[in-house]
C-alpha positions in Angstrom: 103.1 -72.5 230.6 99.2 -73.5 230.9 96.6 -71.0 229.5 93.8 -70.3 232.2 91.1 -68.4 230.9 88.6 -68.5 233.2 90.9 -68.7 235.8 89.4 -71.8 237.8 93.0 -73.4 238.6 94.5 -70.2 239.5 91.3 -69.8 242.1 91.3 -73.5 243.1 95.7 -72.7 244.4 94.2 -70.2 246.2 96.2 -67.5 243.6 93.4 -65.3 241.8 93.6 -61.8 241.7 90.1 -60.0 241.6 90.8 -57.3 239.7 87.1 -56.6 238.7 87.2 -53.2 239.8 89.6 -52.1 237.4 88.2 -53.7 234.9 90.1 -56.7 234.1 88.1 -59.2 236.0 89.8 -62.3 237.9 93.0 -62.7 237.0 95.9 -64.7 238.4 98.9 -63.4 240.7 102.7 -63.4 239.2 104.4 -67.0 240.2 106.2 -69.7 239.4 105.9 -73.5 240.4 108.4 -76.4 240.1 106.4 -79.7 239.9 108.0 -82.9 239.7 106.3 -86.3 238.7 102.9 -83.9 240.1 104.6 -82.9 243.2 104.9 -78.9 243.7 108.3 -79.3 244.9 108.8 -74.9 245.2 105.9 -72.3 244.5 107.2 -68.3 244.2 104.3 -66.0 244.5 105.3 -62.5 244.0 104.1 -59.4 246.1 102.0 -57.1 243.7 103.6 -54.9 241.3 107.1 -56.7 241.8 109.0 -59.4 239.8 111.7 -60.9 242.0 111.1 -64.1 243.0 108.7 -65.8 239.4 112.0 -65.2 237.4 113.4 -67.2 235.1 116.8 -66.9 237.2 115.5 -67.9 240.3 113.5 -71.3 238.1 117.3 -72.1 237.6 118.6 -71.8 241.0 116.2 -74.0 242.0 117.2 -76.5 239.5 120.6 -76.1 240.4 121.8 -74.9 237.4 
């Protein structure tokens, strides 16, 4: 997990959420990334509102566990 305030790597993935309208400025969308030796190896990016595919379930299938 990596703390983002400001939300410049989230918008640099091409991942930010502008949610300035409701009040809650940029944010980042709901996902998950496997990196290996700094090599995205799977990114999840869920559709809004839903948790499906940023699970920690779906972390483990990927790992083959």
């Amino acid at each position: 997990m990596m703390a983002d305030g400001s939300a410049e790597y989230v918008t640099r993935l091409g991942l930010e959420l502008d949610l300035t309208e409701r009040g809650m400025g940029m944010r980042c969308q709901r996902f998950s990334m496997l990196v290996e030796d700094g090599v995205v190896k799977t990114l999840d990016v869920e559709a809004p509102g839903q948790f499906e595919v940023s699970d920690a379930g779906t972390m483990l299938r990927h790992l083959g566990k």
